[in-house]
C-alpha positions as CSV (number, residue, x, y, z in Angstrom):
1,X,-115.0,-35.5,-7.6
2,X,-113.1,-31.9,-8.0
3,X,-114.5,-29.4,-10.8
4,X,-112.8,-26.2,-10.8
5,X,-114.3,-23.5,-12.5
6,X,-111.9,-21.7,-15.0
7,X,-111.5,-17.7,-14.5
8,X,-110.9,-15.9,-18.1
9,X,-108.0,-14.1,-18.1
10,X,-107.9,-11.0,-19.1
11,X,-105.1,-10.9,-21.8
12,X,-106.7,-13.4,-23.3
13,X,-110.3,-12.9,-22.9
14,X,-109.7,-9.2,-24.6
15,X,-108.9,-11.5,-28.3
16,X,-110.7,-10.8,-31.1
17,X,-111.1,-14.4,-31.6
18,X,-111.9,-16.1,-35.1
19,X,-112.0,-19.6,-37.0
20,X,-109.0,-21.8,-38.0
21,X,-109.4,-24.7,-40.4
22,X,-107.5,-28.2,-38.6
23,X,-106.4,-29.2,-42.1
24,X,-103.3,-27.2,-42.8
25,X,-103.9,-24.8,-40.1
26,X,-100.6,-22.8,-38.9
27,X,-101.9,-22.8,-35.3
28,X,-98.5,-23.0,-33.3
29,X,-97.6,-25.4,-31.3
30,X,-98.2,-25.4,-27.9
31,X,-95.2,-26.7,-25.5
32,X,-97.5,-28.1,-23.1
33,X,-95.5,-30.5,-21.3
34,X,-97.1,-33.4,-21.5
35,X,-100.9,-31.6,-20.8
36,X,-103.9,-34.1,-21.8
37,X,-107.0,-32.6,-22.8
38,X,-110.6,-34.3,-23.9
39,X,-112.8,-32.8,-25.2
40,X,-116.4,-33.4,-26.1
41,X,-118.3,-32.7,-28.9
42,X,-116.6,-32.2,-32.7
43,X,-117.0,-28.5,-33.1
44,X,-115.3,-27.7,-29.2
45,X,-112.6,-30.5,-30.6
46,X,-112.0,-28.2,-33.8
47,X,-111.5,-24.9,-31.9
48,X,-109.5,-26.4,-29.0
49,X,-107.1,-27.8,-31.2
50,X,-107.0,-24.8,-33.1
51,X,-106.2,-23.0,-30.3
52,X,-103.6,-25.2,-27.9
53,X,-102.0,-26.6,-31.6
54,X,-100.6,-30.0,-32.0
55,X,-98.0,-31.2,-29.4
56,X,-101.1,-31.2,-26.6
57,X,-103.0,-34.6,-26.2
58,X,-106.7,-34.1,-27.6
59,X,-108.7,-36.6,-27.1
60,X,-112.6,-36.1,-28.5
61,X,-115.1,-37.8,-27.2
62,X,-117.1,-37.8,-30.4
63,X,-117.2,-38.5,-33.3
64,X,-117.6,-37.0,-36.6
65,X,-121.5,-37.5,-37.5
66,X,-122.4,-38.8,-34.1
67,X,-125.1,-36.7,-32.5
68,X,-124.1,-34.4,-29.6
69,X,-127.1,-35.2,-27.4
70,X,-126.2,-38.2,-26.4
71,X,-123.5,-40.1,-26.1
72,X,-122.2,-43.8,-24.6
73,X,-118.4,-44.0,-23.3
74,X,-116.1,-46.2,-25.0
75,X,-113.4,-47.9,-22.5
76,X,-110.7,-45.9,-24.6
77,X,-112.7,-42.9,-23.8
78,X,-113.1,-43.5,-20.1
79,X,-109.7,-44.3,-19.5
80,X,-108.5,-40.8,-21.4
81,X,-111.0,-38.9,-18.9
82,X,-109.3,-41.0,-15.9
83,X,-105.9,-39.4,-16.5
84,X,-107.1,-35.8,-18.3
85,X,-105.5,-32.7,-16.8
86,X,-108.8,-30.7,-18.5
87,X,-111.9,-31.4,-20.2
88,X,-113.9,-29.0,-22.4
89,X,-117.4,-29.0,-22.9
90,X,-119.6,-27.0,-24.8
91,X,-122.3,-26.4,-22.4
92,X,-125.4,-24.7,-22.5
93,X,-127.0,-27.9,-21.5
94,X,-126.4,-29.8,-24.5
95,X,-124.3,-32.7,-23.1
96,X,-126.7,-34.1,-20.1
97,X,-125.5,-37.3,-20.6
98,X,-122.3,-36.2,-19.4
99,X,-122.1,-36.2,-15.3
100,X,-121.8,-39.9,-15.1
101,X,-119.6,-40.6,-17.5
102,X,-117.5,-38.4,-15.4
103,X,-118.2,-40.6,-12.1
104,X,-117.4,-43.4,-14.2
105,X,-114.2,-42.2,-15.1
106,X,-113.1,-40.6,-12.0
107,X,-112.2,-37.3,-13.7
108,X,-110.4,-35.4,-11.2
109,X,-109.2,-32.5,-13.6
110,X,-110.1,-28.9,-14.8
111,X,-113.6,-28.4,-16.3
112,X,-113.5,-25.3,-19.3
113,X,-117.4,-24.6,-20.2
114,X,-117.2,-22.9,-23.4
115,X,-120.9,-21.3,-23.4
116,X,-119.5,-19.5,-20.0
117,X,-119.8,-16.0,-21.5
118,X,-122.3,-16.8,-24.3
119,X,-125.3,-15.0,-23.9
120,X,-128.2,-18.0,-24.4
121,X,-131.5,-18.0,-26.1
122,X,-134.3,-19.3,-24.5
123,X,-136.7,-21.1,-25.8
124,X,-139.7,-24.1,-24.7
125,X,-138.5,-27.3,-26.7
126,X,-142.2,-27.3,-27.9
127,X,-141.9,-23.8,-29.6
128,X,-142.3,-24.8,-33.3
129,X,-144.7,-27.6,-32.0
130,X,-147.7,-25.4,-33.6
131,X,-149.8,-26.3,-30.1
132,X,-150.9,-29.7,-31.4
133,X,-150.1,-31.2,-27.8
134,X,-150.3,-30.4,-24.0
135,X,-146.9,-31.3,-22.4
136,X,-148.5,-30.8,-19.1
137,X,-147.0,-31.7,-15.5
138,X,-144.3,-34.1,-17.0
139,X,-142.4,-30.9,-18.8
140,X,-143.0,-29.0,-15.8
141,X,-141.1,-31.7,-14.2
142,X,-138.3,-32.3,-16.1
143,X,-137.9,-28.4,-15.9
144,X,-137.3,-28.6,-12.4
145,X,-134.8,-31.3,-13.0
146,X,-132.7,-29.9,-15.3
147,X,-132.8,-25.7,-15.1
148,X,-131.3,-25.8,-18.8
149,X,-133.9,-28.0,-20.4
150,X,-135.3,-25.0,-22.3
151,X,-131.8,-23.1,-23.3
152,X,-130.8,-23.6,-27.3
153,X,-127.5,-25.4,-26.6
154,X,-126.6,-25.0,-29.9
155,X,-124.5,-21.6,-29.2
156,X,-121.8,-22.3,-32.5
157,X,-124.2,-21.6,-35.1
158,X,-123.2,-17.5,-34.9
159,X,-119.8,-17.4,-34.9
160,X,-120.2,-14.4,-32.7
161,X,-120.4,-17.1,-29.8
162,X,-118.1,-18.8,-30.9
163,X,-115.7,-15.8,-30.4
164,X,-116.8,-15.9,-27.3
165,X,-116.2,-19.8,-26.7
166,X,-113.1,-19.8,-28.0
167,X,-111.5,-16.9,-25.8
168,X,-112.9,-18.8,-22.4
169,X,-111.3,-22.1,-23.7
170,X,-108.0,-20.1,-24.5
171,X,-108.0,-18.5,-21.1
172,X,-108.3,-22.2,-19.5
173,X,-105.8,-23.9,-21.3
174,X,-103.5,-20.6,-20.5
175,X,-104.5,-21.9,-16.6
176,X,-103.6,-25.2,-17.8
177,X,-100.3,-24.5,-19.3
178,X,-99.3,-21.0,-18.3
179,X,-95.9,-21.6,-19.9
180,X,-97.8,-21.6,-23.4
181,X,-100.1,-18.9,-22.4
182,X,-98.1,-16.7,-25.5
183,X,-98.4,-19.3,-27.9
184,X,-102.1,-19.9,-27.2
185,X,-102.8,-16.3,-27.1
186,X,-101.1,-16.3,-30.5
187,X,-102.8,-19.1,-32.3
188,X,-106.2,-17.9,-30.9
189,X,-105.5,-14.5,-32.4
190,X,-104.7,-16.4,-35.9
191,X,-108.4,-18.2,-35.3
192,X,-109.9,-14.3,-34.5
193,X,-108.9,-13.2,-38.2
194,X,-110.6,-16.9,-39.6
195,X,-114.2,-16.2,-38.0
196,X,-114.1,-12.4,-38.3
197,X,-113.6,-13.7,-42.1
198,X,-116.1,-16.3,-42.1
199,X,-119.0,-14.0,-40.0
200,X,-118.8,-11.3,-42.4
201,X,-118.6,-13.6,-45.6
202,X,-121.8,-15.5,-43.9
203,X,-123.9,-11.5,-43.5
204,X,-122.8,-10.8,-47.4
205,X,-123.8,-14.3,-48.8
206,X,-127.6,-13.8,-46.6
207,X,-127.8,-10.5,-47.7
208,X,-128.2,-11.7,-51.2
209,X,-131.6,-13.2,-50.2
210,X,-134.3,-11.3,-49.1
211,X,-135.4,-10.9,-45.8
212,X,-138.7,-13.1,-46.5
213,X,-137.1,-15.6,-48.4
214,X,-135.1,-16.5,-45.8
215,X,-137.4,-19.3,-44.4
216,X,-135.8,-22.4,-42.3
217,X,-137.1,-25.7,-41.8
218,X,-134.2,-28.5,-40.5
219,X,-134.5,-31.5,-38.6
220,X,-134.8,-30.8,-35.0
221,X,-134.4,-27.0,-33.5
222,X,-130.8,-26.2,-34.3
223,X,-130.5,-22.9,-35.8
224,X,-131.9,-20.4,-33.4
225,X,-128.5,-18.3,-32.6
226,X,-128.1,-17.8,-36.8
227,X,-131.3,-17.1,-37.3
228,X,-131.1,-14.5,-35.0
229,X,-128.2,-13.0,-36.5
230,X,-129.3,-13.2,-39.7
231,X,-132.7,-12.5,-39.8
232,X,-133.5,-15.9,-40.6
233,X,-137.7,-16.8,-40.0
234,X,-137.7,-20.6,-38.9
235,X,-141.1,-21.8,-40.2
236,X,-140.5,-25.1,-38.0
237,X,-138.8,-28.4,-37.7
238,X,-139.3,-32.3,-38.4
239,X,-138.6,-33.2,-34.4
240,X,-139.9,-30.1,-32.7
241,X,-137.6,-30.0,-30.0
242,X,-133.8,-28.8,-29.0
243,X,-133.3,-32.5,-28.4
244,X,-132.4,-34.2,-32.0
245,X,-133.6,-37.6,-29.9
246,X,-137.3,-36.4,-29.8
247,X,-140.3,-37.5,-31.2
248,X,-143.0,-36.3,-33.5
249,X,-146.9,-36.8,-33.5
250,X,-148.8,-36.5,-36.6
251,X,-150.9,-33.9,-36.0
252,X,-147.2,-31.9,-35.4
253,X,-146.2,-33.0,-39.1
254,X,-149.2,-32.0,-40.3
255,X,-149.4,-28.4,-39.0
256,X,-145.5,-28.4,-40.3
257,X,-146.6,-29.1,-44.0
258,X,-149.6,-26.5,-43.6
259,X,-147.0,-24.1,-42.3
260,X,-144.4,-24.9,-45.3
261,X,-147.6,-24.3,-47.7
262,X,-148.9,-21.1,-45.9
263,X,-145.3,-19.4,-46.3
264,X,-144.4,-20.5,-49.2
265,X,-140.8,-21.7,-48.0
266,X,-138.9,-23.7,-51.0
267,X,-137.0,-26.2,-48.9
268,X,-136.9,-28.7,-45.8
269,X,-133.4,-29.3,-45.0
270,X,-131.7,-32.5,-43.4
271,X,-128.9,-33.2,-40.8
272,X,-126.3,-35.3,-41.4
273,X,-126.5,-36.8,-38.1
274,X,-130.0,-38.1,-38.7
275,X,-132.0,-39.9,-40.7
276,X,-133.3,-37.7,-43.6
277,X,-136.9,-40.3,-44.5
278,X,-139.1,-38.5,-42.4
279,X,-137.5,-34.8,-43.6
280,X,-137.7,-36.1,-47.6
281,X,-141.8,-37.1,-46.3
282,X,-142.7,-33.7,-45.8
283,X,-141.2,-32.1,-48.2
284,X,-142.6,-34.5,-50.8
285,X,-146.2,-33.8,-49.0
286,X,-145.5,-29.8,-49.0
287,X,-144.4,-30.0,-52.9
288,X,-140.8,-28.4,-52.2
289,X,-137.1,-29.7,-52.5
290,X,-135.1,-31.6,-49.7
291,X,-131.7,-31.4,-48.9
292,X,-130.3,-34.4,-48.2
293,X,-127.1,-36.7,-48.2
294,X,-124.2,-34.7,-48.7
295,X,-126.5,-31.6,-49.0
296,X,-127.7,-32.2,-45.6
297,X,-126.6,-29.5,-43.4
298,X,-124.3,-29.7,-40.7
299,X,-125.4,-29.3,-36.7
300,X,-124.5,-31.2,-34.2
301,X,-122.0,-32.9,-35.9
302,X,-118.8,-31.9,-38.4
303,X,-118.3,-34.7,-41.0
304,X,-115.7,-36.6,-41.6
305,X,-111.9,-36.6,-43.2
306,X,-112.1,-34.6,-46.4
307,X,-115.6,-33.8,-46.0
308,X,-117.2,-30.0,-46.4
309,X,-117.8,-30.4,-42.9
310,X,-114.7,-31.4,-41.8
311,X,-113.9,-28.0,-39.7
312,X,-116.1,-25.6,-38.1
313,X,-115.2,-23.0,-40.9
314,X,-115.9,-25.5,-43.4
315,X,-119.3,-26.9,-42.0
316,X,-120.3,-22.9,-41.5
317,X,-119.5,-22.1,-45.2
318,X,-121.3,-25.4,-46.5
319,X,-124.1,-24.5,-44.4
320,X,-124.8,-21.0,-45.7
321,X,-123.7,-21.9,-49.5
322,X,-126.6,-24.3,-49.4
323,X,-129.2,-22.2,-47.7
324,X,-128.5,-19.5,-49.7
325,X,-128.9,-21.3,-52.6
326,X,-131.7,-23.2,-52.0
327,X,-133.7,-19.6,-50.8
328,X,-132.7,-18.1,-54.8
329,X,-129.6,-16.1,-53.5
330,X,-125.9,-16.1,-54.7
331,X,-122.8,-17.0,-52.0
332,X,-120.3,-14.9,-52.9
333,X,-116.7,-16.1,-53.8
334,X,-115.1,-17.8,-50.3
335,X,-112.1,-16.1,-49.4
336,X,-108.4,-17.9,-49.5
337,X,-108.5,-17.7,-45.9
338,X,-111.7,-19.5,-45.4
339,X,-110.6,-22.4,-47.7
């Protein structure tokens, strides 16, 4: 099986790049002669089709509210794989489970790995595991079988990365297509003036929380990247791990509820892609609120057809409305262009 590596090019890779919404986006079309793309998960889906427009065959592996960490092929899926000029991932070792899907499809196309240029945080998947167990020689192991095991995959929660993502999977569909490489250098500079919109509506609406309010408990690790950017503390999570698949002792829920109580953080929130019983439990044992159901926050997932989540943009802005309220602050006013 053939992977080629795509090189950025530079006219590209110099964009500013920002966030378009799919509904009613003005992304132009891209005359791409037939080119078929898949792609995996629902957030890489939103930007590439932002970006290459709406004349390109997309097909997206998954689906709105599935969970990006793992991930069984339909025969639809494998056949649109089998014939796929490109396929773009998001990388960072969040989708192990692909490799053999590829060998079962015979992919024989061009591989775009949108975390290429994203700087990535590094973390142990037992990090907010407050030491209640000793993962001993079987973590050391899978270490050594899977170098990425401890990097946060989940890069598009600063839309700084996702700058950055979005100008490597420009500069591969340019490779792809170079007859469209204008248009796609066009509609990615349209998505550069969306997420340089959305980023600095996300610093103004944290900004109206202070700095130790600003506490973070969510299902599973998710939120390292905006917490960094946003000088978010994240007290801990339900499934102490990168991994929303993992499981959780106890003792680990436990120290979680002791931890809620010690910094006095005011809410637990779910994830749409996962059961919210075990989330609502500790919150009801810490005495604070739970955000749940259609307040549960987007992660590895967008939502749905006319829901908040529906886009990146939109599942970015739901996201920080929520926190932000929850934490006693006041989102300002979204702008036009972020609606």
């Amino acid at each position: 099986m053939k992977f080629k590596r795509t090189a950025t090019l530079a006219p590209i890779a110099a964009i500013a790049i920002g966030g378009l919404a799919l509904a009613g986006c003005s992304a132009e079309a891209v005359e791409s002669d037939g080119l078929s793309v898949v792609t995996t998960t629902t957030q890489v889906g939103d930007i590439t089709s932002s970006v290459i427009g709406d004349t390109a065959e997309i097909h997206q592996l998954l689906d709105p509210g599935e969970s990006a960490h793992s991930y069984d092929p339909t025969p639809e899926s494998l056949q649109a794989l089998a014939t796929a000029d490109v396929l773009v991932m998001n990388g960072a070792g969040l989708e192990s489970w692909l490799q053999p899907v590829l060998e079962s499809s015979g992919f024989d196309g061009q591989v775009i790995d949108a975390s290429e240029n994203v700087q990535p945080l590094e973390g142990d998947h037992s990090d907010h595991d407050h030491g209640d167990e000793d993962h001993g020689d079987h973590e050391h192991s899978d270490d050594e079988a899977d170098p990425q095991a401890h990097t946060d995959p989940h890069i598009w929660t600063d839309p700084h990365n996702v700058e950055a993502m979005t100008a490597t999977i420009a500069a591969g569909l340019a490779e792809a297509a170079p007859e469209s490489a204008d248009v796609i250098e066009q509609n990615a500079a349209a998505y550069a003036d969306k997420l340089a919109a959305l980023d600095a509506w996300m610093h103004e609406a944290f900004e109206t929380v202070p700095v130790e309010d600003r506490l973070l408990i969510t299902n599973h690790n998710t939120f390292g990247y905006l917490a960094a950017a946003n000088d978010i503390t994240i007290v801990g999570s339900v499934l102490p791990a990168f991994d929303d698949n993992a499981e959780v002792s106890a003792a680990a829920i436990d120290a979680l509820v002791a931890s809620i109580k010690e910094t006095g953080a005011k809410a637990v929130f779910s994830e749409t892609q996962l059961d919210a019983q075990l989330a609502e439990t500790i919150a009801n044992e810490a005495g604070i609120e739970v955000y749940s159901g259609e307040q549960a926050l987007y992660t590895d997932a967008l939502g749905a057809a006319g829901t908040d989540g529906e886009t990146y943009i939109g599942s970015q802005v739901h996201n920080t409305s929520l926190m932000v309220e929850a934490w006693g602050g006041s989102a300002p006013d979204v702008p036009e262009e972020l609606k």
